[in-house]
NUPA-809272 format. One line per 3 residues: their letters; for each residue x, y, z of C-alpha. Coordinates in pm, whole numbers, plus 50000, padded with zeros to 5 digits. Layout:
BEGIN
A = X Y Z | ...
//
This chain:
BEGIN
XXX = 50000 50000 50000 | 50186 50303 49889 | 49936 50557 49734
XXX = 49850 50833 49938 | 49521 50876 49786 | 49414 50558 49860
XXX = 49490 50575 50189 | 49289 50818 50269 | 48994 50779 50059
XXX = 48652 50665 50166 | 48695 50316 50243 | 49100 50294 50253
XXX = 49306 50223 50500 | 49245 50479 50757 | 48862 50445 50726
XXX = 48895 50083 50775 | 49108 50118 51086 | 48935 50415 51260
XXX = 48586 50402 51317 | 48402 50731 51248 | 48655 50830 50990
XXX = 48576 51083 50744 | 48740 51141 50390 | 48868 51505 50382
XXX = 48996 51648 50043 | 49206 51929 50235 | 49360 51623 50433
XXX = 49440 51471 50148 | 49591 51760 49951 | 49847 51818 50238
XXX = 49904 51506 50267 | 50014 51431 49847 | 50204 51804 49854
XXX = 50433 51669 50166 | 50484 51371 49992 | 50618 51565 49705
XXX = 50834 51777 49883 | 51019 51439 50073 | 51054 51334 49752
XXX = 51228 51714 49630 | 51404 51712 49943 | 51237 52107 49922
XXX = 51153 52320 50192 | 50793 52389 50206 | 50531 52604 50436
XXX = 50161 52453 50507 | 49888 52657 50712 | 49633 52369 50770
XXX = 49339 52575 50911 | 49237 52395 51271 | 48984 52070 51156
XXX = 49225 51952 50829 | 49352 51647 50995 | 49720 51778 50945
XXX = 49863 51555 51222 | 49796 51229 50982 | 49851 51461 50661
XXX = 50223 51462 50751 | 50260 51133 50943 | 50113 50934 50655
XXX = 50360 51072 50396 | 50644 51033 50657 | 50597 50682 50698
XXX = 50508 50605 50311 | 50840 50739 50208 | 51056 50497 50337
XXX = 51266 50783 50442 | 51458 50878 50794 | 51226 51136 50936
XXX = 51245 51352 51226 | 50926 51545 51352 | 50916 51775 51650
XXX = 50630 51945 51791 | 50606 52238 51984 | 50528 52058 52341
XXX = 50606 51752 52497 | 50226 51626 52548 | 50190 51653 52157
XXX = 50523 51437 52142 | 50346 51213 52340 | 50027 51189 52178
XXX = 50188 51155 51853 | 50426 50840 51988 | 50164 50648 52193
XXX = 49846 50739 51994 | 49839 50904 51640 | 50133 50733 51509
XXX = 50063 50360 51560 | 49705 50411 51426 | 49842 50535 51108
XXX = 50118 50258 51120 | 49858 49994 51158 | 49649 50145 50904
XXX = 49914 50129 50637 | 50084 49818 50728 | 50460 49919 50708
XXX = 50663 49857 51007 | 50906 50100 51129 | 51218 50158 51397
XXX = 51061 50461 51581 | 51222 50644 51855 | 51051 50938 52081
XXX = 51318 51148 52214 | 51357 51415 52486 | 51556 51681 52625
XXX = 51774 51533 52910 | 51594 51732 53218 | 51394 51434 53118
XXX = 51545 51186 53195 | 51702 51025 53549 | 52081 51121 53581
XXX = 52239 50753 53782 | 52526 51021 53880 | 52298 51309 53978
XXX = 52095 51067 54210 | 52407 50888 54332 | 52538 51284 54459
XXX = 52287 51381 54602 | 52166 51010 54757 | 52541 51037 54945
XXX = 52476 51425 55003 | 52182 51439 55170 | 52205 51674 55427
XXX = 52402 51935 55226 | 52158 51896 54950 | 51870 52012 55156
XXX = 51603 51728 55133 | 51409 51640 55352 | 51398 51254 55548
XXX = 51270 50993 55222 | 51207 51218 54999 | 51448 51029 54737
XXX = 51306 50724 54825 | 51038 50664 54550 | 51353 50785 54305
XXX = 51547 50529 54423 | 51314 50297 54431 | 51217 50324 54063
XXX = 51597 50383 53917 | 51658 50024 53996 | 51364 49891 53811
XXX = 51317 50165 53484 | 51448 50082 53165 | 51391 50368 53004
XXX = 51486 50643 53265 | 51171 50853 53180 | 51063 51077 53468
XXX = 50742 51068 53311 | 50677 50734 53450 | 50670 50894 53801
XXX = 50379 51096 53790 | 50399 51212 54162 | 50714 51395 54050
XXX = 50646 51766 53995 | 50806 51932 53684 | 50974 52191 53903
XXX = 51117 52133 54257 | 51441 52081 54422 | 51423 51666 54346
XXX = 51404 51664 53993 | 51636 51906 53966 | 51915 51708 54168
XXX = 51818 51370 53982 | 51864 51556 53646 | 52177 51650 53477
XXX = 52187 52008 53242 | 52444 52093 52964 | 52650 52252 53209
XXX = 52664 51968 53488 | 52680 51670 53274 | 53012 51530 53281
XXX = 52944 51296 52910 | 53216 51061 52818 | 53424 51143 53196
XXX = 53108 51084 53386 | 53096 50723 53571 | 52768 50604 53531
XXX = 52822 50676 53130 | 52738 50349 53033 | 52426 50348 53190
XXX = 52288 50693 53086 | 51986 50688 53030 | 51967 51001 52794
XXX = 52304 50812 52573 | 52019 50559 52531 | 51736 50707 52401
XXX = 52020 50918 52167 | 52118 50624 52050 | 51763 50441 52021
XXX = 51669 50768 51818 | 51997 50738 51596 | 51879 50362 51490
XXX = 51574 50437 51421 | 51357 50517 51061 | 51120 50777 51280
XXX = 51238 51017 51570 | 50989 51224 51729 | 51140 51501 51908
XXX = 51065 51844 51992 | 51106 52207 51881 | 51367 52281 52218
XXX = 51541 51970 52179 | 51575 51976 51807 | 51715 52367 51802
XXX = 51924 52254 52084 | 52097 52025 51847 | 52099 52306 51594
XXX = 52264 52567 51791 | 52534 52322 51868 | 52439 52301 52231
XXX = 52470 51960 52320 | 52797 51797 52373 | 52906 51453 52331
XXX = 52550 51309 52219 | 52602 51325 51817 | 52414 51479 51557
XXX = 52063 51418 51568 | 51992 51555 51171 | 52275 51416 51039
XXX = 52093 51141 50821 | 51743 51304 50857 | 51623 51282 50456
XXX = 51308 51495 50611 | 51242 51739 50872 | 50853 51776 50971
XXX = 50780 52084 51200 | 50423 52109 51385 | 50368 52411 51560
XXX = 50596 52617 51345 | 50495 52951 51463 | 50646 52914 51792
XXX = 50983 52893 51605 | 51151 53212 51513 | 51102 53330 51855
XXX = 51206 52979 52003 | 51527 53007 51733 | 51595 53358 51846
XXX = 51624 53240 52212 | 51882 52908 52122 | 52082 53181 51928
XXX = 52068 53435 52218 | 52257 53372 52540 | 52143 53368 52906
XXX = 52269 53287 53212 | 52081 53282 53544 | 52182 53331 53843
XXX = 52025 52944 53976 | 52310 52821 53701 | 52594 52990 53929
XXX = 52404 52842 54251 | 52392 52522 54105 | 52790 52519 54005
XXX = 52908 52648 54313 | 52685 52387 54511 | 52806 52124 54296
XXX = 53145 52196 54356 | 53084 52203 54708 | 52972 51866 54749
XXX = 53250 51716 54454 | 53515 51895 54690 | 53378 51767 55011
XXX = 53375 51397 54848 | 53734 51385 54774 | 53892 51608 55044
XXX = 53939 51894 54852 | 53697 52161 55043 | 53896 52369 55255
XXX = 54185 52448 55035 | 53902 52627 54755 | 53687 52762 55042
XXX = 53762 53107 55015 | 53737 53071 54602 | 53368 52984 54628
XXX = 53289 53201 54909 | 53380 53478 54699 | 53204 53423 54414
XXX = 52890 53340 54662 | 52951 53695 54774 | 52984 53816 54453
XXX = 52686 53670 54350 | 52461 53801 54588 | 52641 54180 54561
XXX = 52515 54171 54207 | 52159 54048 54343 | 52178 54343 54532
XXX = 52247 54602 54256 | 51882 54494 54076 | 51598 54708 54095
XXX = 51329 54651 54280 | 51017 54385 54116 | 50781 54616 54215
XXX = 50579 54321 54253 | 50437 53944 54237 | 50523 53898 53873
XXX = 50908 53902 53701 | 51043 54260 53626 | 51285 54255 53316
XXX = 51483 54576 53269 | 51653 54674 52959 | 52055 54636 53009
XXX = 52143 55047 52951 | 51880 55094 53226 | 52013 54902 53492
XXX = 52179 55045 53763 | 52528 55155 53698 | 52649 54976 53994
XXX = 52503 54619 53821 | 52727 54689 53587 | 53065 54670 53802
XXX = 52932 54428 54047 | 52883 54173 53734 | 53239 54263 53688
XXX = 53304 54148 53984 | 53124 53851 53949 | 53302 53718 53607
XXX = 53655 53799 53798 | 53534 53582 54115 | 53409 53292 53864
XXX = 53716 53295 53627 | 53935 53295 53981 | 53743 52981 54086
XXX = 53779 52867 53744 | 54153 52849 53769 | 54130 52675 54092
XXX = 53948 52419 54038 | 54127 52370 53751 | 54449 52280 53935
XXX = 54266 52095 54232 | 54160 51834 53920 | 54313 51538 53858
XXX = 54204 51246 53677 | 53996 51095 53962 | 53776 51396 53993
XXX = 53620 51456 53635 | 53379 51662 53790 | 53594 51934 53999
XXX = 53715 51977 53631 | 53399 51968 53477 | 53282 52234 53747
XXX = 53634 52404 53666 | 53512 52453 53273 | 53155 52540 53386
XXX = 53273 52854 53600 | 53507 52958 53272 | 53220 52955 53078
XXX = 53031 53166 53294 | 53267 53420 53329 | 53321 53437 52944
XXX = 52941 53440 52884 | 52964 53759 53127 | 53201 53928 52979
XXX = 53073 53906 52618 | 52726 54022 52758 | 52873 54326 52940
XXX = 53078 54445 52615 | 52816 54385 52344 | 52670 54701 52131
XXX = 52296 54802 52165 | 52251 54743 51800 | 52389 54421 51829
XXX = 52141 54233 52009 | 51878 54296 52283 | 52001 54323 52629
XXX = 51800 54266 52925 | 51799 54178 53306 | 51465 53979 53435
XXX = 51449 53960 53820 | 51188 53674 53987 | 51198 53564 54339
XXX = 51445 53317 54286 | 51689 53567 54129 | 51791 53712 53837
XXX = 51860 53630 53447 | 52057 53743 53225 | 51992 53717 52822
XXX = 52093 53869 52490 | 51850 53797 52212 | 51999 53858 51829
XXX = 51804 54072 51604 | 51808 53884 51295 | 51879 53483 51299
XXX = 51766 53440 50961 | 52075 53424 50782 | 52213 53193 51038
XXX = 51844 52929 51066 | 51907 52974 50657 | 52273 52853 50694
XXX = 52136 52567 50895 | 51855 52448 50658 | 52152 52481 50335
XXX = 52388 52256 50531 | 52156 51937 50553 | 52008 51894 50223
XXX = 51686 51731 50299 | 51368 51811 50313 | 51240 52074 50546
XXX = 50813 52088 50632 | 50729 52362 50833 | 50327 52339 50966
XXX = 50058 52552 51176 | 49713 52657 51173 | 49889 52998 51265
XXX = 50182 53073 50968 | 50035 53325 50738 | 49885 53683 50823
XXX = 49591 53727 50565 | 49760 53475 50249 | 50115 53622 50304
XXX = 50367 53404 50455 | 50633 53627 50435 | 50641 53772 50777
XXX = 50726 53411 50911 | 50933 53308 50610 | 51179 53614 50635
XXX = 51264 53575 51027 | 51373 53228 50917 | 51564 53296 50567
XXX = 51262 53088 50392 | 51193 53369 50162 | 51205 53129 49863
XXX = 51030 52816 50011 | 50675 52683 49859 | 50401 52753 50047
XXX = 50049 52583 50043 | 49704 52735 50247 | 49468 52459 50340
XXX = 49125 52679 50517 | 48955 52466 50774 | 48694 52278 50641
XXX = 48423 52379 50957 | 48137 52600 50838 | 48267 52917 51069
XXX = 47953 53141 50936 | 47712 52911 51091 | 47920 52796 51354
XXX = 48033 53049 51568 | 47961 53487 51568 | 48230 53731 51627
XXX = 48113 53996 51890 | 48287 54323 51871 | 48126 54568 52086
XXX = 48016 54900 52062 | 48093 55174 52275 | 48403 55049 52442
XXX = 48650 55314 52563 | 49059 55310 52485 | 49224 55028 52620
XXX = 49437 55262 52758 | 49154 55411 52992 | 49152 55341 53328
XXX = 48768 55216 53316 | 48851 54943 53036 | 48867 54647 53215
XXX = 48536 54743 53404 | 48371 54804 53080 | 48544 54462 52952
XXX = 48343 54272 53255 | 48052 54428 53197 | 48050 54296 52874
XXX = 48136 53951 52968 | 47871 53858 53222 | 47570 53908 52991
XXX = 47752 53698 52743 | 47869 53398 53039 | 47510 53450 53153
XXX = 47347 53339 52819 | 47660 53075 52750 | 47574 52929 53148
XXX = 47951 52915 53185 | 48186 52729 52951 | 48382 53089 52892
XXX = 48747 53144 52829 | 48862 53494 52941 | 49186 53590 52769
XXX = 49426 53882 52874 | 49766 53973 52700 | 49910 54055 53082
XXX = 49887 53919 53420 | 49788 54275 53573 | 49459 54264 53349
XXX = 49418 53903 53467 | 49440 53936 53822 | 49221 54269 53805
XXX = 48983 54113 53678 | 49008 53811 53888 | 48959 54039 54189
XXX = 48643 54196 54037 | 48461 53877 54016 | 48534 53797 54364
XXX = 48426 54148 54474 | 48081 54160 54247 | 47861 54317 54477
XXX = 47615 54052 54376 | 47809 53773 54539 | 48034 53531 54348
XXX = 47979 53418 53999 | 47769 53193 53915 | 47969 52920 53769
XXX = 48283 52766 53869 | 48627 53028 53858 | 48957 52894 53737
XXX = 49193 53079 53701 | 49562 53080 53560 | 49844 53075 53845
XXX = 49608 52895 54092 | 49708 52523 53951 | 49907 52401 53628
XXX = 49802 52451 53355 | 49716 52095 53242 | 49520 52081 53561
XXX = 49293 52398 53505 | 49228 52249 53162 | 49077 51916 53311
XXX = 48860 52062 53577 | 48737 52297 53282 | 48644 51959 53060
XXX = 48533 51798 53366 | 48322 52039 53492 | 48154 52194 53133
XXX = 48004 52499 53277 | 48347 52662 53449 | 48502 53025 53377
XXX = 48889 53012 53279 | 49089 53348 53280 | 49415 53276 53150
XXX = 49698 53465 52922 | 49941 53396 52695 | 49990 53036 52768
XXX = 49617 52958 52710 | 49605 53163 52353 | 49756 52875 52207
XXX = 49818 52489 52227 | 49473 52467 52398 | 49233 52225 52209
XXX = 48895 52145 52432 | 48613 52066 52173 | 48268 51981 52230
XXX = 48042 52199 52455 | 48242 52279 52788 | 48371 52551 52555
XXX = 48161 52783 52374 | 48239 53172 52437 | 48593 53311 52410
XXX = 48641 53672 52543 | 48965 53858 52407 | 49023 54166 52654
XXX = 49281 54338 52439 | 49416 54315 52111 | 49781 54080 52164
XXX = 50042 54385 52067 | 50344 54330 52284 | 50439 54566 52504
XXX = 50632 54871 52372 | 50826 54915 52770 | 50902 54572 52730
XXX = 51316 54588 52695 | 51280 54303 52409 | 51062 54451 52196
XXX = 51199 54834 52276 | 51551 54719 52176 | 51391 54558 51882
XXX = 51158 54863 51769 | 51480 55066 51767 | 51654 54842 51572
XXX = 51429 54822 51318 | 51375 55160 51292 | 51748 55247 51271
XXX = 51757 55007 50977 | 51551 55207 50782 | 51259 54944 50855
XXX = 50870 55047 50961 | 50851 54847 51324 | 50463 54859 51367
XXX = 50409 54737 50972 | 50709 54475 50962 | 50684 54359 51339
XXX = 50403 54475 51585 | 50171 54405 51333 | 50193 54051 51202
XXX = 50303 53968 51543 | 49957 54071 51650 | 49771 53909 51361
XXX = 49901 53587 51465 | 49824 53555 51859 | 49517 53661 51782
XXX = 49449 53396 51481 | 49567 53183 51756 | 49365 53297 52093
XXX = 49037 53296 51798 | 49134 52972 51690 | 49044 52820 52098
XXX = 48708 52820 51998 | 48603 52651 51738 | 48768 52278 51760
XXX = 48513 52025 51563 | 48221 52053 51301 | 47989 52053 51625
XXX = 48084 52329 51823 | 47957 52675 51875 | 48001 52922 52030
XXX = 48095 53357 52060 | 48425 53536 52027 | 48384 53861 52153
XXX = 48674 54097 52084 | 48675 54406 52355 | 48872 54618 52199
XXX = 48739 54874 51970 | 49053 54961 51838 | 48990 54586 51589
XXX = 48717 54856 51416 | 48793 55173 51476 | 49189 55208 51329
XXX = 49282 55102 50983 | 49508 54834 51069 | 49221 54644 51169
XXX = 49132 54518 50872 | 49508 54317 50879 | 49357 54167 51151
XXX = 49050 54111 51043 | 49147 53972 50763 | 49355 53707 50933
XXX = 49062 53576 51138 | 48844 53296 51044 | 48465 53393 50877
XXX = 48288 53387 51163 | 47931 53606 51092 | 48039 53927 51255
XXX = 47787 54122 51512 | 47795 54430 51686 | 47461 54349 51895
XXX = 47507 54199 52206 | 47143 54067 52217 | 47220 53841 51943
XXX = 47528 53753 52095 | 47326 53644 52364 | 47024 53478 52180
XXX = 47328 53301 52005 | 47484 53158 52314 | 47183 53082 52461
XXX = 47051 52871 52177 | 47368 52628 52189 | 47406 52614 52559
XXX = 47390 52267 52664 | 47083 52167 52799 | 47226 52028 53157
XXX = 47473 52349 53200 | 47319 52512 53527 | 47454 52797 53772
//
């Protein structure tokens, strides 16, 4: 079975092996134009609109062409989906076996070495009585190493941390538990195999040349299949950029610590990590205030002066400890010496921040309660993503429902060098006039105003009224959020009606199962829940967009790159602001609608969307939803398609 028409038709394959399977032609076009471009080893763009199938339009052609293939998605619960679900029903379907590896980054995986430190460690370490113990328990039975087979373990916490290894700790070849690693496994699994799912962090990460000692992932890839693609220019700009936090310097000197104290070595480099301790927390010092719960990032030319030679300071104290260690190593302590190259990387990674130009990259300082970060973020990576793509000579498949703004793909194409790569536009197949309305109201004031989000409530609880729950609220900040947050709670006419979830109060994943479960809940949630967020049937049916997603002009990142742009001769609000906007909010519209049978509202606040030209840009980037300015029929709308057993 090799034809790709076939295998989708009414009938085929897939319609014999899923029940409830429904030819699509758009399906099928993206599926035969993939196929081509495998077989052209071209690079090509697809914007499958949501509802076109596109996650078997690319595996389908992937496993048909008898090809290596690697595909990486833009989160790891896709990856798993596609590994344990999507891909062995189309497998079965077609009937072609296949070596196929899923592959992660290695903060996924259990470190043998990392556990063994900080099993013998203990006390210095921090934890608390047994709290390695189910750790333990499970390294000596795992095969795979895959923290995700100990669901009790939280993604962030002390333990995971100490049982994981990062680029910077991980010894590689010097490191004694090497030929048990768990992540040289599943490198090697994904090196023999026909099929490697990965994804987008991982996959750059092998790009940028970040990970040492583990191989080349691409190197005999014939294809590359991207899903999610939009999250990648801004994902590439980050593995091109530099940062350094100050957690990384913890983490070395605490490693070192604990090495030293293991082989007798502690007292005579005492004073070497006690300064650079000190040195760390004197920078600490210099950063201005947070003003706040949430992170305060500051552009680099607006820090205090005083940062400035305290960080200084702080490269001096980690290139003394560098030298050192360096002499305290010997060949029975790879890891003073690997903690001897991690502080000399540091202090270089310092120094190149603190001389870089303005108009060489973007600049900033973030502060959070657990410290401070450092990053640099390039302007333009195109040339070098471009450079990439030219050196392996296969096929390159970049996907989204979110690519193009209006038909043009070349906002997205040119902040990846992919100027010259075919494109192909797929709409989604579900009937948005009769579906769904798009509410834009009348009489809103300036976003600016200081009675907006009052008026943007007010607008909302008619429409979650009618709906009986099953509302998403989305905000572009976490001020807007919480305001509004503490405006339900304060409604004079007691609570709301229907259950209140809201972001920051559990993960994410969790928020979006009580909001399933429960089918007539409230969720207000930002940028995180503008994307990546799929809930069909009726527990969703009105979205509510407070604000129109333009980032933040005081923002250092986009300031430095505004200024940029403009000193380049470029327009930053046409060639930036604008199809940056046109895309989050394809994407935070795009929540709603998920299947042929829902329905539902999007209501758009701001009045800005009508009232300035560059509306219709955004407009036109929507899906045809049957526009309204009447709430009433808003209302009538919502109230029509509310499910029968949603109650207050």
């Amino acid at each position: 079975m090799t034809d790709i028409g076939e295998l989708f038709a009414a009938g085929g394959p897939l319609a014999r092996a899923l029940p409830g399977y429904a030819p699509r032609r758009s399906q099928q076009r993206m599926a035969i134009r993939i196929a081509e471009a495998i077989e052209a080893r071209e690079a090509l763009l697809v914007e499958a609109g949501t509802g076109t199938g596109k996650t078997f339009a690319y595996l389908a052609p992937a496993l048909l062409s008898g090809r290596r293939v690697i595909i990486s998605t833009g989160t790891r619960t896709l990856q798993d989906q596609l590994f344990s679900k999507d891909l062995p029903l189309v497998a079965a379907a077609i009937g072609r076996p296949m070596r196929v590896a899923l592959l992660k980054g290695r903060a996924n995986y259990l470190c043998r070495h990392r556990l063994n430190l900080a099993t013998s460690q203990r006390a210095l370490a921090g934890f608390e009585s047994g709290s390695l113990a189910p750790i333990e328990r499970w390294a000596a039975v795992t095969v795979t190493g895959d923290l995700a087979e100990v669901p009790a373990l939280a993604d962030a916490g002390a333990v995971r941390g100490a049982v994981t290894s990062t680029r910077e700790n991980c010894l590689g070849q010097r490191c004694p538990e090497w030929s048990r690693c768990h992540v040289v496994a599943a490198r090697r699994a994904a090196n023999d195999a026909d099929l490697v799912i990965v994804n987008h962090h991982l996959l750059l990460a092998d790009l940028a040349l970040k990970e040492d000692g583990f191989g080349d992932l691409l190197g005999t890839a014939d294809a590359v299949i991207l899903d999610e693609a939009h999250q990648l220019p801004d994902l590439v700009t980050q593995f091109f950029g530099i940062e350094l936090a100050s957690r990384q310097i913890e983490h070395l000197l605490t490693d070192a610590r604990a090495e030293l104290a293991r082989v007798g070595g502690a007292a005579a480099l005492a004073a070497h990590l006690d300064t650079a301790a000190a040195a760390l927390a004197a920078a600490r010092d210099c950063l201005p205030a947070r003003g706040g719960a949430g992170n305060a990032r500051t552009a680099w030319n607006e820090a205090p002066v005083a940062l400035e030679t305290a960080l200084d300071a702080l490269a001096a104290a980690l290139d003394q400890l560098h030298s050192a260690l360096a002499e305290e190593a010997d060949a029975d302590a790879p890891a003073i010496a690997h903690a001897a190259l991690r502080a000399a990387r540091f202090s270089e990674t310092l120094q190149r921040m603190s001389h870089a130009r303005d108009d060489e990259a973007a600049r900033s300082i973030e502060r959070d309660a657990r410290g401070f970060t450092l990053s640099m973020l390039p302007f333009d990576v195109a040339p070098r993503f471009r450079a990439i793509v030219d050196a392996r000579p296969c096929a390159w498949i970049f996907t989204s429902a979110t690519l193009s703004v209006g038909d043009d793909f070349s906002h997205f194409a040119s902040r990846l060098g992919l100027a010259d790569a075919a494109t192909l536009r797929i709409d989604s197949p579900f009937d948005f006039e009769r579906q769904g309305l798009l509410y834009l109201p009348q009489d809103m004031p300036e976003p600016a105003s200081a009675d907006y989000l009052a008026a943007v409530l007010a607008e909302a609880l008619p429409l979650i009224a009618a709906a009986r729950g099953g509302a998403f609220l989305l905000f572009t900040s976490h001020r807007a959020l919480g305001r509004i947050a503490d405006l339900l709670r304060a409604r004079a006419e007691g609570p709301l009606e229907y259950p209140l979830l809201v972001q920051g109060t559990a993960p994410r994943e969790q928020l979006l199962r009580e909001f399933r479960a429960l089918g007539n809940a409230v969720l207000l949630g930002t940028a995180s829940f503008w994307e990546g967020v799929d809930v069909k049937g009726e527990a969703l049916r009105l979205v509510v967009i407070e604000k129109l997603p333009f980032a933040s002009p005081e923002d250092p990142i986009v300031k430095a790159r505004i200024a940029h742009l403009e000193a380049t001769g470029g327009n930053a609000f046409r060639d930036y602001q604008l199809p940056e906007a046109a895309l989050a909010l394809k994407q935070g519209v795009g929540r709603l609608i998920r299947s042929e049978e829902d329905h539902g509202v999007v209501a758009i606040c701001d009045p800005r969307l009508v009232s300035r030209s560059y509306g219709r840009v955004l407009r036109a980037s929507l899906p045809p939803l049957t526009v309204t300015r009447e709430q009433d029929e808003s209302c009538r709308f919502l109230a029509r398609h509310a499910p029968a057993g949603a109650r207050a």
